[in-house]
C-alpha positions as a printed NumPy array, in Angstrom:
array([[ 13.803,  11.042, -31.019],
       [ 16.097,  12.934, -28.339],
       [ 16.198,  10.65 , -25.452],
       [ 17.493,  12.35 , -22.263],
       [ 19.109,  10.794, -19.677],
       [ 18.201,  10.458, -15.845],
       [ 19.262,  13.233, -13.924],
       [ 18.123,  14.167, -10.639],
       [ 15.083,  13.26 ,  -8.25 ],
       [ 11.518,  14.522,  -8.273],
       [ 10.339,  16.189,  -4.69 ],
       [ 14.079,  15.527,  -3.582],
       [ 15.132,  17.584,  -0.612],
       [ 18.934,  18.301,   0.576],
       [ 19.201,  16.63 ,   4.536],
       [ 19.956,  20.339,   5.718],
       [ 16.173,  20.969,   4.823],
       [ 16.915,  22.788,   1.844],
       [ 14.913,  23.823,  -1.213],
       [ 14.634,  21.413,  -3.762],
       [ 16.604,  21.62 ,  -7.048],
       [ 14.522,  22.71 , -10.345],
       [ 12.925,  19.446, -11.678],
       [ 15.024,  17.787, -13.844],
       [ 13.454,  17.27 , -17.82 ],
       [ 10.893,  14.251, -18.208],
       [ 12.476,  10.985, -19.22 ],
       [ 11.047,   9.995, -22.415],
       [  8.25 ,   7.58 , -21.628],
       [  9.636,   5.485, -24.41 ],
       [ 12.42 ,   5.193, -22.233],
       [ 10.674,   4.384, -18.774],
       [  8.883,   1.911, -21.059],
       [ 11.667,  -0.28 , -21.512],
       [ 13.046,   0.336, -18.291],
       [  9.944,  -1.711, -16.732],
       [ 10.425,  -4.302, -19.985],
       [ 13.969,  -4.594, -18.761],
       [ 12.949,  -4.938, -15.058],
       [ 10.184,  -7.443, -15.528],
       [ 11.873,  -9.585, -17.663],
       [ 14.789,  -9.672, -15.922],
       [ 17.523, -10.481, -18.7  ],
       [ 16.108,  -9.221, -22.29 ],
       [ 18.025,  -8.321, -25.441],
       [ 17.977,  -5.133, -26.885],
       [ 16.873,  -6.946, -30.198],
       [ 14.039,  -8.407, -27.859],
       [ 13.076,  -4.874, -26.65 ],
       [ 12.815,  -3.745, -30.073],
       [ 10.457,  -6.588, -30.931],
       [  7.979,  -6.398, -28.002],
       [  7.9  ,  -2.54 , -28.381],
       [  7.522,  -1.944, -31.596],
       [ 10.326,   0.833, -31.799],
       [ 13.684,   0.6  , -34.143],
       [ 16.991,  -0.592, -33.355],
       [ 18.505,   2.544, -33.181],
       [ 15.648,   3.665, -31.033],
       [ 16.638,   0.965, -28.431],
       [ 20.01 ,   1.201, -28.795],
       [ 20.094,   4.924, -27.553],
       [ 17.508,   4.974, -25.427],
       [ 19.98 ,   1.696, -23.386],
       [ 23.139,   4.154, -24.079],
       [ 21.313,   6.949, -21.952],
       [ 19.593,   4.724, -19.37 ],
       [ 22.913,   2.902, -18.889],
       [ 24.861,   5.755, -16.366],
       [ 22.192,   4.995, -13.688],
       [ 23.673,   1.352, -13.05 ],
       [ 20.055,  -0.323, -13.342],
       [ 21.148,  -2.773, -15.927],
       [ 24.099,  -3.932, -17.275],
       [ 25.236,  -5.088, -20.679],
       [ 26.033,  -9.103, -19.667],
       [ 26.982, -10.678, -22.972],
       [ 25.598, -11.617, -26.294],
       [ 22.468, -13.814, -26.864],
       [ 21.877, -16.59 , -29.651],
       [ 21.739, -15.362, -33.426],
       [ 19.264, -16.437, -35.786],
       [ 21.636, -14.322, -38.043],
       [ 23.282, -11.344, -38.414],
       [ 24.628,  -9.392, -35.579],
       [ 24.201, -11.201, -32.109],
       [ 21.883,  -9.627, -30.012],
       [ 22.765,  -7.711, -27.115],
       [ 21.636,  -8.8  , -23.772],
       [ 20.849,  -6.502, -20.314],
       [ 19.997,  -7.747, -17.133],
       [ 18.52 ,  -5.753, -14.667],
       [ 20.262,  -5.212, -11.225],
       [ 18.136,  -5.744,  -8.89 ],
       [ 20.699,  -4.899,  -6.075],
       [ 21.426,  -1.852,  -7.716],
       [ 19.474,   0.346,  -5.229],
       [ 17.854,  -0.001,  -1.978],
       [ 14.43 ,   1.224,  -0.604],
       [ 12.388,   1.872,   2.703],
       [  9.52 ,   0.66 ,   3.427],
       [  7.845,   1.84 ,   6.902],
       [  4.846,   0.329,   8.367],
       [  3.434,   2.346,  11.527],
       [  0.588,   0.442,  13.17 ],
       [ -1.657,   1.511,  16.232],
       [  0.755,  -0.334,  18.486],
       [  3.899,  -0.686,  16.399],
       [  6.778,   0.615,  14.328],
       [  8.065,  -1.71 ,  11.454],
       [ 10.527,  -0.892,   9.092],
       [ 12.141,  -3.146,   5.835],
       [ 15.032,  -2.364,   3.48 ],
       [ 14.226,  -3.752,   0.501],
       [ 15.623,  -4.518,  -3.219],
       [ 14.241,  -3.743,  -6.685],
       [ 12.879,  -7.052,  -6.382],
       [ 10.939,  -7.012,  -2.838],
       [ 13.29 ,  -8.468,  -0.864],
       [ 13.666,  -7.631,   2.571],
       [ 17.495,  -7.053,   3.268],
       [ 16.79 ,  -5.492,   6.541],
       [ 14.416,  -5.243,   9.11 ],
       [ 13.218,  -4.028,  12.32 ],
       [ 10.211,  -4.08 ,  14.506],
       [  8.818,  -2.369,  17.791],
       [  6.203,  -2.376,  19.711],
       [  4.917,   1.923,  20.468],
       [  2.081,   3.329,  21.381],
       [  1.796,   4.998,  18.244],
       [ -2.263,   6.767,  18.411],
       [ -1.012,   8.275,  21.853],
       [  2.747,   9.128,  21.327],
       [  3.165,  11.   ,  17.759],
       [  6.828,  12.433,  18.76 ],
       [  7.907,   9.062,  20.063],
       [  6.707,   7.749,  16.854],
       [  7.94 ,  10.071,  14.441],
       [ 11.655,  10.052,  16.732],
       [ 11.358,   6.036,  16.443],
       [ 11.096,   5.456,  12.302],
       [ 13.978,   7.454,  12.009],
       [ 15.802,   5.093,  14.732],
       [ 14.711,   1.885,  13.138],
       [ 15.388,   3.632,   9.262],
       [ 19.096,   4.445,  10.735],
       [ 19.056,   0.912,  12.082],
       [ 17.911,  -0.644,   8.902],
       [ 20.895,   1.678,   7.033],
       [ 23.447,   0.241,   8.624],
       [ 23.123,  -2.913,   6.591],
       [ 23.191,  -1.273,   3.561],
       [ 26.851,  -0.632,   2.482],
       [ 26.336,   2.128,  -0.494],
       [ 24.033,   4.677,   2.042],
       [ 21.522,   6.976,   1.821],
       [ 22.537,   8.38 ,  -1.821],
       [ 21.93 ,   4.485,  -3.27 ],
       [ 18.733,   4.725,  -1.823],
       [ 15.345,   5.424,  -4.002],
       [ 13.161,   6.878,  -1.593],
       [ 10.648,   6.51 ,   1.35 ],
       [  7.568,   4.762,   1.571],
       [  5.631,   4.939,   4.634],
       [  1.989,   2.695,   5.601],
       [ -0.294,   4.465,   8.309],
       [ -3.511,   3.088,  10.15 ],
       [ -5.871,   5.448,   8.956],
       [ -7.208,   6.937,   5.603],
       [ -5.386,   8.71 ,   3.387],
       [ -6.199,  11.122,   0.839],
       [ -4.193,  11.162,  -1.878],
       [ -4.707,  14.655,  -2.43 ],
       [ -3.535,  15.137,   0.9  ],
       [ -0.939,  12.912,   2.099],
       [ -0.466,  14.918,   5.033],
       [ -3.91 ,  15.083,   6.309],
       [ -4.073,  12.635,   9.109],
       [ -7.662,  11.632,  10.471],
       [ -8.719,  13.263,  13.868],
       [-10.791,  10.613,  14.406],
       [ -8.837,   7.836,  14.057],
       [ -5.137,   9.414,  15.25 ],
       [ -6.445,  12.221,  17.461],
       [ -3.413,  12.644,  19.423],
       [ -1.705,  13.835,  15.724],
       [ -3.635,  16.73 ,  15.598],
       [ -4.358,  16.131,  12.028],
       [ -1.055,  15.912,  10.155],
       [  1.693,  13.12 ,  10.134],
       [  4.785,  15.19 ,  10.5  ],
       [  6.282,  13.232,   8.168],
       [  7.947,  15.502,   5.624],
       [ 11.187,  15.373,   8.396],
       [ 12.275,  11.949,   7.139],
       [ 12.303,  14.024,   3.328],
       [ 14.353,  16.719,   5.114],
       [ 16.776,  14.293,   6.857],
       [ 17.278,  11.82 ,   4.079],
       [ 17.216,  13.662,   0.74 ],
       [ 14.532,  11.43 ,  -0.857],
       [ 11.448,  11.291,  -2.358],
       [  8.464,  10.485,   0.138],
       [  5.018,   8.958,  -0.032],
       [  2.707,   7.587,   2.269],
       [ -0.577,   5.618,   1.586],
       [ -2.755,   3.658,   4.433],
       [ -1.732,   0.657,   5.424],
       [ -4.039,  -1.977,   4.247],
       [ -3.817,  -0.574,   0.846],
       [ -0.215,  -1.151,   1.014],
       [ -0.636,  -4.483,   2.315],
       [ -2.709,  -5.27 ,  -0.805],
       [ -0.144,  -3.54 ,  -3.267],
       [  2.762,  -6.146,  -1.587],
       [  0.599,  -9.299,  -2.454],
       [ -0.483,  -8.028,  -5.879],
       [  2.913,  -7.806,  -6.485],
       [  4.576, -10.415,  -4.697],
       [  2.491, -12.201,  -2.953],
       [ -1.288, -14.244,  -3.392],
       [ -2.415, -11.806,  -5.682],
       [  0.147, -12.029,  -8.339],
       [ -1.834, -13.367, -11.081],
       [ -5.149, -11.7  ,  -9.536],
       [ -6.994,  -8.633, -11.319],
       [ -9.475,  -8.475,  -8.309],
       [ -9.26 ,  -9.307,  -4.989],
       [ -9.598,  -7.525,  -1.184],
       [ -6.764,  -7.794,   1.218],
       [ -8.288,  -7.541,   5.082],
       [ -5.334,  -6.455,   7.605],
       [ -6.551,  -8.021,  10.632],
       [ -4.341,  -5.842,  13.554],
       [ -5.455,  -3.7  ,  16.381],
       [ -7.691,  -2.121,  13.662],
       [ -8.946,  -3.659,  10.981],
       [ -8.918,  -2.518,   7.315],
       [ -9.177,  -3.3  ,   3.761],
       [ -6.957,  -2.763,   0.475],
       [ -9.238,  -3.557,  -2.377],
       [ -7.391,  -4.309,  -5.943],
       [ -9.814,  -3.684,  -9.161],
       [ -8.461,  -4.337, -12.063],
       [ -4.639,  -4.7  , -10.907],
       [ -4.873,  -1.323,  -9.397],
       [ -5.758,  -0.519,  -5.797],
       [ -8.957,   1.153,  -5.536],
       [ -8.745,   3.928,  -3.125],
       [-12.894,   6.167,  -3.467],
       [-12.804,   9.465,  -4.201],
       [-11.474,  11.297,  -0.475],
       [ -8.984,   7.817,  -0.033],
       [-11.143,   6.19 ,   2.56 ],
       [-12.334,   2.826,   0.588],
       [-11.896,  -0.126,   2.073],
       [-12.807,   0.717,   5.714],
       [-14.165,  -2.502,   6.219],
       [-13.321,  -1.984,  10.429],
       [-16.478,   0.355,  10.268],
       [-18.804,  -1.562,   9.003],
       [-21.546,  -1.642,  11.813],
       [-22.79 ,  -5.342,  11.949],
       [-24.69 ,  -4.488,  15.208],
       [-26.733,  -1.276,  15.454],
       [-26.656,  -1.58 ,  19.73 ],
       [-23.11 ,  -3.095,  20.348],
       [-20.133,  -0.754,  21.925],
       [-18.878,   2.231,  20.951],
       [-16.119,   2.241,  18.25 ],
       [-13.65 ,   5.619,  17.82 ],
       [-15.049,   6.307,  15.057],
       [-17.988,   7.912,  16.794],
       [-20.752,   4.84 ,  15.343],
       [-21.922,   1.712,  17.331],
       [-21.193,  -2.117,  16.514],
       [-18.269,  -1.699,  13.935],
       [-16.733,  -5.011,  12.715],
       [-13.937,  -3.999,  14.71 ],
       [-15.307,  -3.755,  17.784],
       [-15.866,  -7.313,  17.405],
       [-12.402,  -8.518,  15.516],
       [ -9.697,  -6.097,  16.612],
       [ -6.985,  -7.048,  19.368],
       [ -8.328,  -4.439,  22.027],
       [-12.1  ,  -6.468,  21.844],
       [-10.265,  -9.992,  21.568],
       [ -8.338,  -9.313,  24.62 ],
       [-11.306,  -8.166,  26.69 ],
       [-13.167, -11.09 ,  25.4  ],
       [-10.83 , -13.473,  26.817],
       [-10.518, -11.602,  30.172],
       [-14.324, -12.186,  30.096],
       [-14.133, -15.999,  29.221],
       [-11.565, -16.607,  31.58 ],
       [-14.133, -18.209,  34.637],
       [-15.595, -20.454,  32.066],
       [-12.045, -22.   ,  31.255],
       [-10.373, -22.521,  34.241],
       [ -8.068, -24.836,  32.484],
       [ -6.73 , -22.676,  29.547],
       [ -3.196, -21.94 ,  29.077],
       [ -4.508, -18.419,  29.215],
       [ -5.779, -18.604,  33.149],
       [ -3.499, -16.766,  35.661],
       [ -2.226, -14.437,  32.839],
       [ -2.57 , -11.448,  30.911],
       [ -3.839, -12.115,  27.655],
       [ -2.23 , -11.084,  24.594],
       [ -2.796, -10.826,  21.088],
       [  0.043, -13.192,  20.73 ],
       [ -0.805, -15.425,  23.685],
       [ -4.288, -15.735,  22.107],
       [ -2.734, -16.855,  18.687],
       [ -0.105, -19.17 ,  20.414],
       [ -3.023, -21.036,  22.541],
       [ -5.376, -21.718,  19.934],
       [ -2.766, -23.228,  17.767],
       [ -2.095, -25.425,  20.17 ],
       [ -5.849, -26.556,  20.566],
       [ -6.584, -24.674,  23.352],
       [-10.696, -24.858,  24.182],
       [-11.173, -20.803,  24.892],
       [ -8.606, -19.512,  22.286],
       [-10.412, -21.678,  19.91 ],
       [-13.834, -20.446,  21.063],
       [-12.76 , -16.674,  20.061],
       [-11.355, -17.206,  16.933],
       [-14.7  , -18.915,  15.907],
       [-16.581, -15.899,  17.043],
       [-13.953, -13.568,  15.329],
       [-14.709, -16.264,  12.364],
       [-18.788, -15.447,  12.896],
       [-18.311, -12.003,  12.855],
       [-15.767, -11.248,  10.238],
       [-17.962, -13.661,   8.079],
       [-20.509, -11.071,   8.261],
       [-18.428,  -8.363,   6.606],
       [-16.643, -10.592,   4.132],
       [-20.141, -12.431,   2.556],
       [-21.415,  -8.689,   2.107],
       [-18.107,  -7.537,   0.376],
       [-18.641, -11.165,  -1.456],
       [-21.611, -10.136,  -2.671],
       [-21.36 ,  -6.432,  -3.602],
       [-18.199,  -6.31 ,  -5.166],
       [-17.589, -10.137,  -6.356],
       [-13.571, -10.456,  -5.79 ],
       [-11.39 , -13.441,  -7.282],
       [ -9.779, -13.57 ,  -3.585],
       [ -9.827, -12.532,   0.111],
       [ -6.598, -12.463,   1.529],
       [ -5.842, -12.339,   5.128],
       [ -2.815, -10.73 ,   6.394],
       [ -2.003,  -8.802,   9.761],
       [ -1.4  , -11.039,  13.108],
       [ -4.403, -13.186,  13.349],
       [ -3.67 , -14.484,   9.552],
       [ -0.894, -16.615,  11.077],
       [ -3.97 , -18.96 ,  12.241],
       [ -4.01 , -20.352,   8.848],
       [ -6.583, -22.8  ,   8.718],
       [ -7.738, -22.471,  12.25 ],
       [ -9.645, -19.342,  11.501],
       [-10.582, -20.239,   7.721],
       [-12.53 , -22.85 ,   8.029],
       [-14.713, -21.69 ,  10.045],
       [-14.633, -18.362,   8.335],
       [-15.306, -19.995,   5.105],
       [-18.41 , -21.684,   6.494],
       [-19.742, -18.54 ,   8.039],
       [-19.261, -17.024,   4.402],
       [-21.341, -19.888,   2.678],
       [-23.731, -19.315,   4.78 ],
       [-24.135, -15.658,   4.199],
       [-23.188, -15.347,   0.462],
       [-24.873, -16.147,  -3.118],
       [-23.464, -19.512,  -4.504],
       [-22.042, -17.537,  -7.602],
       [-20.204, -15.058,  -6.096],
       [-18.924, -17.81 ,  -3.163],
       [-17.629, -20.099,  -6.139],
       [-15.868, -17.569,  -7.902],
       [-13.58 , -16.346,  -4.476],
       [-10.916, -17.848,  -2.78 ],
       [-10.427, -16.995,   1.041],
       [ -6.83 , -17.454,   2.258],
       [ -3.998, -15.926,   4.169],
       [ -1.456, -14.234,   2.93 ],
       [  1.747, -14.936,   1.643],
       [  4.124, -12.184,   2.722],
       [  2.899, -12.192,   6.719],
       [  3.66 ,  -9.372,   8.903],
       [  5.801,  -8.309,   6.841],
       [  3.22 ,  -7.251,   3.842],
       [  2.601,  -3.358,   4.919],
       [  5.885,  -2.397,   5.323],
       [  7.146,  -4.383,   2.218],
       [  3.924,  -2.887,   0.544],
       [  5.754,   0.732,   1.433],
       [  8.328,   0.228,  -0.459],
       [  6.678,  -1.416,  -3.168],
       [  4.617,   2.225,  -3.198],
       [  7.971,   3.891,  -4.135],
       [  9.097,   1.361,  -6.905],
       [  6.082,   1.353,  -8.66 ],
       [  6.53 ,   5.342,  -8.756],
       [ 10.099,   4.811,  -9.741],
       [  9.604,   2.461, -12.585],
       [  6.348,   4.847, -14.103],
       [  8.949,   7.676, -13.614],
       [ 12.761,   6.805, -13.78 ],
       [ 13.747,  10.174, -12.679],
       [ 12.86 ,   8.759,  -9.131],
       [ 15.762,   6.315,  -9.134],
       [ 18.947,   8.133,  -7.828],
       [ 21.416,   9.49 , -10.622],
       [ 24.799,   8.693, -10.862],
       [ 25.622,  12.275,  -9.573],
       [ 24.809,  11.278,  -6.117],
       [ 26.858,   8.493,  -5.714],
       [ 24.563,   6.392,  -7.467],
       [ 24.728,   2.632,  -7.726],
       [ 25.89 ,  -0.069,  -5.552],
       [ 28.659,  -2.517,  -7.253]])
């Protein structure tokens, strides 16, 4: 078997906005195989790799000699012998590249530099009025990727690629394609093929809730979880849905658009165009009106005399307070509604909460779990665990970057070669 090495990046762009350079010849997938053995096991030998793949020695043994140039493993010793030769042993760097992950929200621009392992090395957040201000936006990620950049001492060329999260459906067909609807101010496309042009790497984009459910089924609650939904509870309000370890997505990208789910034929109008959407009822523009509107009955909150927040909301009903308390119960009632009909159509291991309100913890589940046994059959109840998430805020943008690992590790001509400057040591 002829076992090439990694040369090259897929969809790779010079910064001057040049053409990209002829694709470079598929890795063997025998090779990418081991590369994710290598990866997930952390320290393996090649004896090991040989066993749990089925292949030959020598099969291992070059396929290592031609994955070894791109610094994503290095040769760390010999392992016990249960005789003859002692084996080998790689471990996998997991500071050997860097990658960004960028989360833009309604009312926010996040962005994380992470490891091959998920952590966050750097980050930065800011608030933007992102539906209303597209050039802001767009001028903004590139700011807080810059910002992020400085941290990382090998550059751009030890970088893998881009992944960025965005509040609205996205086809995968179409990555591009933004909704009208939802962003109207866009004008139907992202604009995001500049941060290919300026950086020189691979970019993808994916909506944000799925992204926020790819970061906990790979590093957060949903690690050992084949099926679960992940709800981003935000200024919107969406839904990642996992099926079998992979996120489901529908056939145009738009699963999981739990927000519009109309749980009251005559309430307000949502963007969308329909009447009495979940989110209408749950997102931060209708919690903050709600406790504008609740304000004469509580004279005595910590919220009187102010402008609520989001945040303020959060902070008060933490600390007990009697109106913060009373909307998270009715965003409780209401989001129960939503989550006992996904309960019972589609049966999931776990709910997961992430986005700002999931920083309630307990607050809002228990009453969210009781709304949900009251609405849901006893079988599919039993089987689901509701909780928040692990990662926080953090998930989407952490989920972003996760996006361009996974398509790394399927694909290891994704992962800079050594021609560019390659690893960091």
């Amino acid at each position: 078997m002829q076992v090439k090495g990694t040369t090259g990046r897929r969809g790779e762009t010079s910064a001057r906005g040049g053409a990209p350079p002829p694709e470079p010849p598929r890795q063997s997938p025998l090779a990418d195989a081991a590369l994710r053995l290598i990866w997930k096991e952390r320290r393996i030998s090649r004896a090991e790799i040989a066993r749990r793949t089925g292949l030959s020695r020598s099969t291992v043994s070059e396929i290592v000699e031609a994955l070894l140039p791109a610094g994503l493993f290095d040769e760390v010793g010999t392992g016990p012998s249960l005789g003859g030769r002692p084996p080998i042993v790689l471990e996998f760097r997991d500071d050997a590249f860097a990658i960004l992950g960028v989360d833009v929200g309604a009312a926010h621009v996040a962005v994380a530099l992470t490891d091959l392992r998920g952590r966050v090395l750097a980050w930065e957040h800011r608030t933007h009025p992102v539906r209303t201000d597209p050039a802001g936006t767009r001028a903004l990620i590139i700011e807080l990727c810059d910002r992020c950049l400085a941290y990382w001492p090998a550059g751009i060329s030890a970088v893998v690629g881009i992944g960025v999260a965005l509040p609205c459906p996205i086809d995968p067909r179409h990555p591009d394609v933004l909704s009208e609807v939802v962003l109207p101010d866009w004008g139907g496309h992202s604009g995001l093929e500049m941060l290919r042009e300026r950086y020189g790497v691979p970019l993808r984009v994916d909506n944000d809730a799925n992204l926020g459910a790819l970061a906990e089924r790979w590093w957060g609650a949903g690690r050992d979880v084949d099926d679960f939904a992940y709800i981003k509870l935000a200024t919107g309000l969406g839904m990642g849905h996992v099926i079998r370890g992979e996120i489901y997505r529908g056939a145009t990208g738009v699963a999981g658009e739990i927000g519009h789910l109309a749980i009251d034929p005559h309430g307000g109008p949502c963007i969308c165009g329909l009447r009495g959407c979940l989110v209408t009822f749950v997102g931060a523009p209708a919690l903050v009106a709600r406790a504008r509107a609740l304000l004469k009955e509580h004279p005595d909150s910590v919220l009187a005399g102010t402008e609520p927040t989001i945040d303020s909301i959060e902070d008060a009903a933490l600390g007990g307070d009697a109106l913060a308390l009373a909307l998270v119960h009715e965003v409780a009632e209401n989001l129960g509604i939503g989550v006992a009909g996904l309960l019972n159509l589609m049966n999931p291991a776990m709910v997961i909460l992430g986005g700002g309100l999931s920083r309630l913890g307990e607050v809002l589940l228990d009453p969210l779990r009781e709304t949900i046994r009251k609405r849901t059959l006893i079988s599919s109840l039993v089987a689901c665990e509701v909780r928040t998430s692990e990662l926080g805020t953090r998930a989407t943008a952490v989920g972003a970057a996760t996006m361009v690992l996974e398509a790394a590790l399927a694909d290891s001509r994704l992962f800079p070669s050594p021609a560019r400057g390659g690893s960091k040591r």
